[in-house]
BADOLUM-191034 format. One line per 3 residues: number of its first residue (from 1); their letters; for each residue x, y, z of C-alpha. Coordinates in steps of 0.1 Angstrom, whole numbers. Layout:
NUM = a = X,Y,Z  ...
% end
This chain:
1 = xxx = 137,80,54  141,120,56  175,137,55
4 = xxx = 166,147,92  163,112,104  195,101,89
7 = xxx = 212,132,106  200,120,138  226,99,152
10 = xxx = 253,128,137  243,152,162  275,175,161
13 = xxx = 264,183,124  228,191,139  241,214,162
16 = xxx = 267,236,137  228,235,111  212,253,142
19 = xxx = 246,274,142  244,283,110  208,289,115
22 = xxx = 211,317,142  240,333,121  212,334,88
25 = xxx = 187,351,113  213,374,123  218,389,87
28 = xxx = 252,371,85  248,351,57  287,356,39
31 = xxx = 294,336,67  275,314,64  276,306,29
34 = xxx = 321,300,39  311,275,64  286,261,43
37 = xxx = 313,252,14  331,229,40  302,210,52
40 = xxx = 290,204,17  316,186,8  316,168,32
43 = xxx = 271,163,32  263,173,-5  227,157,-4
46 = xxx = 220,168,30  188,185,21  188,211,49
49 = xxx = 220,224,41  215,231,6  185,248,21
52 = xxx = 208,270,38  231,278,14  203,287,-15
55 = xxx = 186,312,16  217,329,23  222,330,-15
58 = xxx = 190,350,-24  199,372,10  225,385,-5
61 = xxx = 205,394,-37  227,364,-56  193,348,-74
64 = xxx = 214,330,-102  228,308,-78  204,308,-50
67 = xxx = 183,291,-78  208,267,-92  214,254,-52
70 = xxx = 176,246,-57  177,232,-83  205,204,-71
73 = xxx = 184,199,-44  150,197,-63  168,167,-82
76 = xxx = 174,149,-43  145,156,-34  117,169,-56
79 = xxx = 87,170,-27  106,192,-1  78,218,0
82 = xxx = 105,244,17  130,234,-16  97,254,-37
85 = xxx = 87,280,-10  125,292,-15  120,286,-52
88 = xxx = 87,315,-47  110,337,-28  136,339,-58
91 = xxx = 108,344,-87  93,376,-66  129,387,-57
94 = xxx = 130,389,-95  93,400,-103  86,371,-121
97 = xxx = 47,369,-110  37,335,-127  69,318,-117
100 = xxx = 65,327,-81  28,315,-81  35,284,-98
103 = xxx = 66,276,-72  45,287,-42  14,269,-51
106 = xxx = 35,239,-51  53,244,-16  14,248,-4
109 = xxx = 4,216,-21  26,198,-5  28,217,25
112 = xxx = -4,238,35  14,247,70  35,276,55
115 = xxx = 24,310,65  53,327,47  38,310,11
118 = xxx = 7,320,16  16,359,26  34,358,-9
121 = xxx = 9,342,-26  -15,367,-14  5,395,-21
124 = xxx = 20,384,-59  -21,378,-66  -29,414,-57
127 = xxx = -4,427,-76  -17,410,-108  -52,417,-98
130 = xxx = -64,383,-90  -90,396,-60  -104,356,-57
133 = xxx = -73,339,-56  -61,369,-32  -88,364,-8
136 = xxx = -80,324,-10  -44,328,1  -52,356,27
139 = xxx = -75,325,44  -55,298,49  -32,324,58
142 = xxx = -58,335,88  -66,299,95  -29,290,102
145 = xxx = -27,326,124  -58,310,141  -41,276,156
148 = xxx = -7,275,182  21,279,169  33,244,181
151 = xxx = 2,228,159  15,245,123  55,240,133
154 = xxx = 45,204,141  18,201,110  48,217,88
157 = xxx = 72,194,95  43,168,93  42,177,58
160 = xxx = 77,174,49  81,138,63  97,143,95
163 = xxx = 74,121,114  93,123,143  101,155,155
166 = xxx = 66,165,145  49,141,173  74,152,197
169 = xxx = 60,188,196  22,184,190  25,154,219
172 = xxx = 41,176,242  18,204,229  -14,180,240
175 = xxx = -1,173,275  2,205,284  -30,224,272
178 = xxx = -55,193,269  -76,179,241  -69,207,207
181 = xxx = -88,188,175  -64,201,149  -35,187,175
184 = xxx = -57,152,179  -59,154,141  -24,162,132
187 = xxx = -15,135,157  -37,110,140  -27,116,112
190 = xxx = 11,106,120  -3,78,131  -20,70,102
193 = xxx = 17,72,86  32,51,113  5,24,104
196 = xxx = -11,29,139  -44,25,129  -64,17,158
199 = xxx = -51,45,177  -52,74,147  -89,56,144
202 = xxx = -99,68,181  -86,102,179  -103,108,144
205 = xxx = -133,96,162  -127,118,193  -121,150,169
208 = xxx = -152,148,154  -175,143,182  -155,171,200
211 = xxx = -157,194,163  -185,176,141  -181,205,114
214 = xxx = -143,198,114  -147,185,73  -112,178,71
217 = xxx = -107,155,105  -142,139,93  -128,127,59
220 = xxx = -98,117,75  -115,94,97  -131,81,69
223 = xxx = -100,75,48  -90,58,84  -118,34,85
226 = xxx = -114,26,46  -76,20,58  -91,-4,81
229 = xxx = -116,-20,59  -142,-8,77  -162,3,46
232 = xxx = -193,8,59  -188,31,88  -169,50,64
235 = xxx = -193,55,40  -215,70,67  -189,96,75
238 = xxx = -186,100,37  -225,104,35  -223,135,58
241 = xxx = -195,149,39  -210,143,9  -241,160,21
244 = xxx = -223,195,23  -204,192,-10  -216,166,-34
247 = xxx = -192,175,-61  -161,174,-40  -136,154,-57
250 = xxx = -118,138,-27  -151,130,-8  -164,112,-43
253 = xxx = -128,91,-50  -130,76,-14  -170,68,-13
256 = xxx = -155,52,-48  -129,28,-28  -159,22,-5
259 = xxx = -178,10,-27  -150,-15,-47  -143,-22,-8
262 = xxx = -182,-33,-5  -180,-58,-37  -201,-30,-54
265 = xxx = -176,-21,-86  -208,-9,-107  -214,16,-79
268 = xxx = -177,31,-79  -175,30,-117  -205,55,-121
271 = xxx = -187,77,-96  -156,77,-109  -170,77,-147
274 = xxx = -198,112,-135  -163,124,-121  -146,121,-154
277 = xxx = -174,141,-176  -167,170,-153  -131,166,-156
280 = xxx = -116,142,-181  -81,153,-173  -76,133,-139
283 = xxx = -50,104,-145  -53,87,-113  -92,85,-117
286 = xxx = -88,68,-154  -66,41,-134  -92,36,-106
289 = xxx = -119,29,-130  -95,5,-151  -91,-15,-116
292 = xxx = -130,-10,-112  -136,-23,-149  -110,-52,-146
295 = xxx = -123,-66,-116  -160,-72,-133  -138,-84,-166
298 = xxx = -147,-53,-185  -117,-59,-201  -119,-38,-230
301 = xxx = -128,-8,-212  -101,-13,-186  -77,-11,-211
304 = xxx = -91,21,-222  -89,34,-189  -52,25,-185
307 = xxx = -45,40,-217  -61,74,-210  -42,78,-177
310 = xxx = -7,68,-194  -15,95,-223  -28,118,-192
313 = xxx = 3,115,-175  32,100,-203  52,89,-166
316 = xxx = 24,74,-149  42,40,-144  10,23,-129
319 = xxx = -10,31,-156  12,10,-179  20,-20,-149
322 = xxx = -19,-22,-154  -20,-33,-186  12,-55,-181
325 = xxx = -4,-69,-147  -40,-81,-171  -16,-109,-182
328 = xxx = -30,-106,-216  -23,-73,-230  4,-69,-253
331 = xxx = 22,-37,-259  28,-22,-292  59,-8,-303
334 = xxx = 52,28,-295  42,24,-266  74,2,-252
337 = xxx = 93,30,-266  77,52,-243  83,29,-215
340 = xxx = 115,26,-220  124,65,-223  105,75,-195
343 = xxx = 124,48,-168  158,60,-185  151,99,-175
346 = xxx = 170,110,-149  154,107,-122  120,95,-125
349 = xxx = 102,93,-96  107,61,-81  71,47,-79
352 = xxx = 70,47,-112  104,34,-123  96,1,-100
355 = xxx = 60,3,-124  78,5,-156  108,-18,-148
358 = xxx = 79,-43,-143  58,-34,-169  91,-37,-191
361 = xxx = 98,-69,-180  63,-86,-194  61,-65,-225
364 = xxx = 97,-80,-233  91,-116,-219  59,-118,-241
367 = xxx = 83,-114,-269  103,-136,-261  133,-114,-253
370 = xxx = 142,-130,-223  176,-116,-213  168,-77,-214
373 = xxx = 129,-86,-195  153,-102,-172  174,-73,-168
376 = xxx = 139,-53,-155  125,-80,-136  160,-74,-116
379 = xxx = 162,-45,-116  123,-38,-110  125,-61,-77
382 = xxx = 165,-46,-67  146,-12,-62  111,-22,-44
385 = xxx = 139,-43,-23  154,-11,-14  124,7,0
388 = xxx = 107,-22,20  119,-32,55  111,-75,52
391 = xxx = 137,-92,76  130,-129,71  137,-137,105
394 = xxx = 105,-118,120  86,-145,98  108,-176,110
397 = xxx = 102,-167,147  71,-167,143  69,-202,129
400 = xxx = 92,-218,158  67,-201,181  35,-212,162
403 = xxx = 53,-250,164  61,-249,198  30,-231,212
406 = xxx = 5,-248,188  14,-286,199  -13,-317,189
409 = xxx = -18,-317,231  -26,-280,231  -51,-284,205
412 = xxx = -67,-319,220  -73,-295,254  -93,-273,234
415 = xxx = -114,-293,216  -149,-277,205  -137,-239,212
418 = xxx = -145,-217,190  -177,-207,174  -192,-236,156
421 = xxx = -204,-221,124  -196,-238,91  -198,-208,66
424 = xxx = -158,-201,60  -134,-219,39  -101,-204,41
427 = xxx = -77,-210,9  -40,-204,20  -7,-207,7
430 = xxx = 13,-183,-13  5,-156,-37  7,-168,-73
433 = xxx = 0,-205,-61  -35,-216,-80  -54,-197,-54
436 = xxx = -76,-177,-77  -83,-203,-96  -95,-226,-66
439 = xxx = -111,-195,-53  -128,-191,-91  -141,-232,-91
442 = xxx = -152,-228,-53  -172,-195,-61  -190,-212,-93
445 = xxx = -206,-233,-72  -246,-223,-60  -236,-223,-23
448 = xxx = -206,-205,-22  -198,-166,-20  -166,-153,-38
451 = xxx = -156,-126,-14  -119,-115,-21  -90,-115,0
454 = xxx = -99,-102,34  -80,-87,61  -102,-98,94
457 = xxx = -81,-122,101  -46,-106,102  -62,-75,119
460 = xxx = -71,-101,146  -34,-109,151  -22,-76,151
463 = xxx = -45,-68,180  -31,-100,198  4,-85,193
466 = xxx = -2,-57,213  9,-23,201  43,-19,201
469 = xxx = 51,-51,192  85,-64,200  93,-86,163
472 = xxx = 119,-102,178  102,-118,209  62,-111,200
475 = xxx = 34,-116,221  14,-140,198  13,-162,194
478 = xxx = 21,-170,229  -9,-158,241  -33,-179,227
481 = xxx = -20,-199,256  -37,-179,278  -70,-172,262
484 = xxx = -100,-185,281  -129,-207,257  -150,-176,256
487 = xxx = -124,-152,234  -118,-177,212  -157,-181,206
490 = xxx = -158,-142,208  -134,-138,181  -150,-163,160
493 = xxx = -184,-146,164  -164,-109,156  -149,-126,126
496 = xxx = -183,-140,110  -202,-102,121  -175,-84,106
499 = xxx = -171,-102,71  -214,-102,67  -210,-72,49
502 = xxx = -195,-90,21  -220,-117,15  -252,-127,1
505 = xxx = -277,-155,12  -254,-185,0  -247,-204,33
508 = xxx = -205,-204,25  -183,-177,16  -143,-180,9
511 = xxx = -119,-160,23  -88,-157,1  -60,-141,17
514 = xxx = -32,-163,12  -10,-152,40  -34,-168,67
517 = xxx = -11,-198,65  4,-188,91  -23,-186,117
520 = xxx = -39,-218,110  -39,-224,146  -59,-196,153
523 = xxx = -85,-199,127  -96,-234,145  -98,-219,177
526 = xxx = -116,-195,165  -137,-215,137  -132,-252,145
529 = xxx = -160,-257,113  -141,-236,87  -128,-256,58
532 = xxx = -90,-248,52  -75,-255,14  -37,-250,11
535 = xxx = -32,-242,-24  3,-249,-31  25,-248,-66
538 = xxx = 57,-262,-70  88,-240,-61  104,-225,-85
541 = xxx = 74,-218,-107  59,-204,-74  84,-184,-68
544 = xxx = 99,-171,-102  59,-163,-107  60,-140,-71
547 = xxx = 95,-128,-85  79,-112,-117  48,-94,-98
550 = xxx = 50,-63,-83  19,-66,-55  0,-33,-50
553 = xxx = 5,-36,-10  21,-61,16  43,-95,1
556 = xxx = 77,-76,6  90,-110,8  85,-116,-30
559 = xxx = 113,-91,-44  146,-110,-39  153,-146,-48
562 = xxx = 173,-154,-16  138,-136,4  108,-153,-15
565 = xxx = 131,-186,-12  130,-188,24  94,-175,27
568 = xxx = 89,-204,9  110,-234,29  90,-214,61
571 = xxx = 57,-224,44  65,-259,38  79,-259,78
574 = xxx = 48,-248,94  23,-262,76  35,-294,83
577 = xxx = 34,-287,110  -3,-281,109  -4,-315,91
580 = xxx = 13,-326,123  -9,-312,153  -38,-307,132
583 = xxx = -43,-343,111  -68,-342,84  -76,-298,95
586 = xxx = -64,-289,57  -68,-305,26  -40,-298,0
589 = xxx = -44,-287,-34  -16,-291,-59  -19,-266,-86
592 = xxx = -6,-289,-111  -29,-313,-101  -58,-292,-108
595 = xxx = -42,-282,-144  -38,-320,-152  -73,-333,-141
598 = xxx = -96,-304,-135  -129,-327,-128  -110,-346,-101
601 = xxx = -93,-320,-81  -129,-304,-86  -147,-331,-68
604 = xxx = -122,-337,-43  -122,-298,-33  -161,-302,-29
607 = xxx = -159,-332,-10  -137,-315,17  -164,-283,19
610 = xxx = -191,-311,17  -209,-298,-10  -224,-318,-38
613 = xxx = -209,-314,-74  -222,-293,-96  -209,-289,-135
616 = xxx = -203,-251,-135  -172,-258,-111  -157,-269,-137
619 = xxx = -170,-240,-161  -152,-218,-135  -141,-194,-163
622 = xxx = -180,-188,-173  -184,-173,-144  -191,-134,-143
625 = xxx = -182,-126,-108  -160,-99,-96  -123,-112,-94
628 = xxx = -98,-88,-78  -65,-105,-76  -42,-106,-105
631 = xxx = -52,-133,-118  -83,-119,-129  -83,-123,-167
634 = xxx = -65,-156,-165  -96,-174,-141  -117,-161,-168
637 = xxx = -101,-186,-198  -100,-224,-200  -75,-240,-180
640 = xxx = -42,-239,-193  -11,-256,-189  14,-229,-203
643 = xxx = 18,-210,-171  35,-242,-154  69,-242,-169
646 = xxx = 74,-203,-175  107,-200,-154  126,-223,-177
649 = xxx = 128,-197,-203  150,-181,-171  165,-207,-159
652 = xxx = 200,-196,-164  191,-165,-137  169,-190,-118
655 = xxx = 200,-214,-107  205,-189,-74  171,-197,-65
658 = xxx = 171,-233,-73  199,-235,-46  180,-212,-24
661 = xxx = 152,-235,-23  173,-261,-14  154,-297,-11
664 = xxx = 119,-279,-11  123,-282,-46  115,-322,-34
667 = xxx = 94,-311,0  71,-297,-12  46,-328,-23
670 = x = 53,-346,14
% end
């Protein structure tokens, strides 16, 4: 959340900032700087007064402090690409060339809506003689000249996180002069941020039909459709980018994540390998092909991959999660040293704190210092607590409504809906439940396609919410009461179309995502042939196991015992329920079972698909396929019991969620 959004509610501080505004444009800036001393006492991390103040300071030729009233506010907040532009302006008030450049160049990194950067810029590379980087600076500086005013105001504040007073204006803008395609793409772009997809997906699509050599609104559609897992229309806008500017290294990272999206990691590991010989020193492109490399069980070279991003970038808290999240690395000494100094600096980013508390946490539980690794387990899961916006009772509406909607009569009056292919099996339950591994036996088999965990299904709810869904009182899944035979058999057919791309010629394929619990219902409307497996673990090693992984997207639910303790009492309520209106729809799948007789939870699984059983389902960790979950290395290794009584080395900071779970710690096998 910006400092502007907070202020929002506080509207007689807005009002003296615009004040105080008028009187800096007026010259006055000693008063300014006197009312200014007041208000930051009372505000003194309000980002656009500190703003103020280090203006006014550098106004009145004061540099020292103008620049120590930055550099408070570069500590709050270190991406404020006006905190750097003001940072520029100081250096050239003090002819300090390189300083200046360096400052601006960041304030246009972050920001490329800020005329007044690039005039400096221009002029400060002049000065030095640098006639290329002169003539770079003076365009942009012509291109932002070029569009409304509203469009780079709007686009600026874009830039800066202020989400909201940026669509007011380039909205308003729109209405009143028609279809612009930097508007449409700004616009689309915000939506993009607000996770308004379909939308930002239509005006990306509008832009370039409207301006087809608009590269930038063309690669954003494409990062749109990759958003949307649409990977192959968006490598066909990445094919026409590509075309122009083969060596471009944004064009070439996303036709990389279009590729891992496609299943085809050899593909993206080239491209991200031919991107390294031209330049090695790219730390976010080492940890892409360590992802790429892991996920084929390259394991060896993964870790080399990891390892070059952490020495490319000695902060880069993912790059060392990575190796904690293979499950079977083991940090040496130096290296937790490291760790451990760059999550104490003050203040890291905090991206990569959350990485390295985590990454902390399994280096230390692996040797066996349980009471500090618990320390950054908490403390890892406190913070990515603090940024997400779960509410547990969005999730246990949801399941009263799927109960009382979804009844054993409204079912029995839709018998034979849907379309009647067999192809799917669905594996459900909770993250860090035995999935992978059931997903690992299944996919061993000779008629079965591995796919990963797809998203068809929940972007098929979403568009049965409606936009603007109301949480509290939600359209679905209400309206599957009113759905004729033909959208259910519609949706079914969409489903199988859409989730071709990631199979071969094998007559099954398994979709994996675990959250699809939930909409049960909707998957035998849609598919009343699909196999369903509920892969479920018992509770606290479930949840201790969801406790101690930081997810790369989604599960917010999973960072706070009293949180991943209700998600999982919710579970146990509605698929009973499915048990209940449903009889027989979903065949459940004990994880312990499977670790205490492999063979026969093997042939009972195969039994429900109704496939015939074959040995290499139980050589599931032979297998060479592609496993993207994080359980990759550990489907790749004999079955092993260890992994079932983990938690009780943490039991004494486990007693909050044994209470939590209440008696689902008993539930669970009904």
């Amino acid at each position: 959340m910006t400092t502007q959004t907070l202020l929002r509610p506080a509207l007689p501080l807005e009002q003296e900032l615009g004040r105080l505004r008028r009187l800096a444009n007026d010259g006055r800036h000693e008063e300014v700087l006197a009312k200014l001393r007041g208000l930051l006492a009372d505000f003194p991390e309000n980002r656009d007064l500190l703003l103020l103040a280090a203006t006014s300071q550098r106004h009145l030729g004061r540099i020292a402090e103008s620049l120590a009233t930055l550099e408070t506010l570069a500590a709050l907040q270190p991406g404020f690409s006006l905190m750097h532009q003001e940072r520029g302006l100081c250096h050239v008030a003090r002819k300090d060339a390189p300083a200046a450049i360096d400052a601006l160049l960041r304030a246009v990194n972050i920001n490329p809506a800020l005329p007044m950067s690039w005039r400096m810029l221009e002029g400060v590379y002049r000065l030095t003689g640098d006639a290329d980087n002169a003539a770079m600076a003076a365009g942009h500086r012509a291109v932002l000249a070029s569009l409304p005013p509203e469009v780079v105001a709007a686009t600026s504040l874009f830039s800066d996180g202020d989400l909201a007073p940026a669509e007011q204006i380039v909205r308003a803008y729109l209405v009143q002069h028609g279809n612009h395609p930097e508007a449409m793409r700004l616009l689309a772009k915000i939506g993009m941020a607000h996770d308004v997809l379909d939308d930002a997906e239509l005006l990306l699509e509008a832009v370039v039909t409207i301006a087809p050599d608009h590269h930038a609104a063309r690669y954003d559609y494409a990062r749109c459709l990759v958003a949307r897992h649409k990977y192959a229309q968006a490598r066909a806008q990445l094919a026409t980018l590509l075309a122009i500017d083969a060596h471009h290294a944004d064009y070439r990272a996303l036709a990389a994540t279009t590729a891992v999206g496609l299943g085809e990691h050899a593909e993206a590991i080239t491209l991200y390998r031919a991107m390294l010989a031209e330049a090695p020193d790219m730390p976010d492109v080492h940890l892409w092909l360590g992802h790429a490399l892991k996920t084929i069980g390259q394991l060896p070279d993964a870790i080399d991959a990891y390892r070059a991003a952490a020495a490319g970038r000695p902060d880069f808290g993912d790059a060392y999660w990575s190796l904690a999240n293979l499950k079977t690395y083991r940090f040496t000494d130096d290296e937790i040293v490291r760790m451990r100094a760059e999550e104490a600096k003050p203040p890291p980013v905090l991206e990569d704190r959350i990485h390295l508390c985590f990454a902390l946490a399994k280096a230390l539980e692996d040797r066996d210092e349980t009471a500090e690794s618990w320390q950054y387990y908490d403390r890892g899961n406190a913070l990515k607590r603090g940024e997400g916006r779960y509410r547990a009772k969005v999730f246990e509406t949801n399941t009263a409504q799927q109960i009382a909607v979804c009844t054993p009569e409204f079912f029995a009056r839709r018998a034979g809906w849907g379309d009647p292919a067999p192809d799917p099996i669905f594996i459900v339950g909770l993250p860090r439940s035995g999935s992978t591994l059931l997903e690992q036996i299944l996919a061993s088999h000779s008629q079965v396609e591995g796919t990963q965990e797809l998203p068809d299904i929940q972007r098929i709810v979403q568009e049965l919410q409606g936009r603007d869904p109301d949480l509290d009182h939600p359209r679905y899944p209400g309206v599957l009461a009113d759905m004729p035979q033909a959208d259910f058999r519609a949706l079914g057919e969409r489903y199988l179309a859409d989730t071709r791309v990631y199979r071969t010629d094998r007559p099954y394929f398994i979709d994996k995502m675990p959250n699809n619990f939930r909409h049960v219902g909707l998957i035998h409307l849609m598919l009343p042939n699909a196999r369903i497996i509920d892969a479920r673990r018992e509770p606290m090693s479930c949840c201790f196991s969801n406790l101690k992984q930081l997810f790369a997207n989604g599960q917010e639910f999973s960072y706070g015992i009293e949180e991943i303790a209700r998600y999982y009492r919710t579970y146990l309520d509605v698929m009973a329920h499915w048990d209940r209106a449903l009889p027989g729809r979903v065949l459940r799948v004990h994880h312990e079972d499977v670790v205490g007789d492999l063979e026969g939870s093997v042939r009972r699984v195969l039994d429900h698909v109704g496939l015939a059983f074959e040995p290499g389902c139980v050589a599931f960790h032979k297998s060479r396929r592609s496993v993207r979950t994080p359980s990759s290395e550990q489907v790749r290794q004999p079955i092993f019991r260890d992994g079932l009584d983990q938690w009780k080395k943490y039991e004494r900071w486990l007693e909050p969620l044994r209470a939590a779970l209440g008696d689902a710690v008993d539930r669970y096998r009904d």
